[in-house]
N, C-alpha and C positions, 0 to 999 in steps of 0.2 A: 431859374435854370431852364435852359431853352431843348429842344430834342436833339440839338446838332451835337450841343454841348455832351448830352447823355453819351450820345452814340459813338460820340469820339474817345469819352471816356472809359466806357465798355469795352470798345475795340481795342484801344491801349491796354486796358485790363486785361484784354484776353492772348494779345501779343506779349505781353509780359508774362503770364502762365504758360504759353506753348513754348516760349523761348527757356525757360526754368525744365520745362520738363523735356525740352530737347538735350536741355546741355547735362540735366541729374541723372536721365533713364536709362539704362545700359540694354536694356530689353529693346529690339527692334520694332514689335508693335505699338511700342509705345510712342518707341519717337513717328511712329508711320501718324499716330494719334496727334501727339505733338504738334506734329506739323501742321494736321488740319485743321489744329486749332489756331494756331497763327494765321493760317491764308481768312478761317471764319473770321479774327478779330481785321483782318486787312480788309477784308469783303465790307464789314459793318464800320470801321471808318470811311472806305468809299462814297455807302451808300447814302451813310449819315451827312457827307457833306456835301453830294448833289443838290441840296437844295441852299441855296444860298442866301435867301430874301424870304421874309414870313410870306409874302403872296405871289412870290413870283413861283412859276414854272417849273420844276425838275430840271436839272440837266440831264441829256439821254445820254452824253457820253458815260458819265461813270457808270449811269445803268449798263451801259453794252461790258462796258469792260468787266464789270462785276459779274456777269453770264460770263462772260468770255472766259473768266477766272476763274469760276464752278467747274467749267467743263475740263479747263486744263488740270484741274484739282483733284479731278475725278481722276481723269486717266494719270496725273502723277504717283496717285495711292495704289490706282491698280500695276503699276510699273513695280511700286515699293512692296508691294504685296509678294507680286510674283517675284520679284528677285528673292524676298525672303525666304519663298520658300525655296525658292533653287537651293540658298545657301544652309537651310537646314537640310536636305535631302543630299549637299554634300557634306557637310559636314556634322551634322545632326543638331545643331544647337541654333539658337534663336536670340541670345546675347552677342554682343562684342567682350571679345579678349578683353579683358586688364592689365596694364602693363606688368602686373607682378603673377598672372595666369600662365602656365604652362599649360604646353597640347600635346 
């Protein structure tokens, strides 16, 4: 078993976890969480398959893209963050409704 193979493996692994807890958590820091966990396992597929030959080279592009994808990752969470709180400071909660919840 070669490092590409791990890495892609792990990545899928962990795209599978954030997708499970995106879709099960009704709690919004969670899926904020969730999420970053997907973009982690998307980052570690990336990076894992920048290299494509045992002695060749790195490819820089996935490198760049993989920074590039921290950075927007960042500022997505803190986007997801602050809207959370807006919406608990109007409304006081930190869930999503359920279709059978009343407000």
């Amino acid at each position: 078993m070669n490092s590409v193979l791990v890495f892609a493996l792990a990545g899928v692994g962990l795209i599978g976890l954030g997708l499970y807890g995106l879709l099960v958590q009704r709690h919004l820091l969670r899926k904020v969480l969730a999420f970053n966990v997907i973009s982690s396992g998307i980052f570690l597929l990336l990076a894992g398959l920048a290299r494509r030959a045992p002695g060749a080279e790195p490819d820089p592009v996935p490198q760049a893209m993989v920074l590039t994808g921290i950075v927007v990752a960042v500022a997505a969470t803190a986007l997801a963050l602050a809207m959370m709180l807006a919406l608990r400071s109007a409304t006081g909660r930190t869930r999503l409704k359920d279709h059978g919840d009343e407000d």
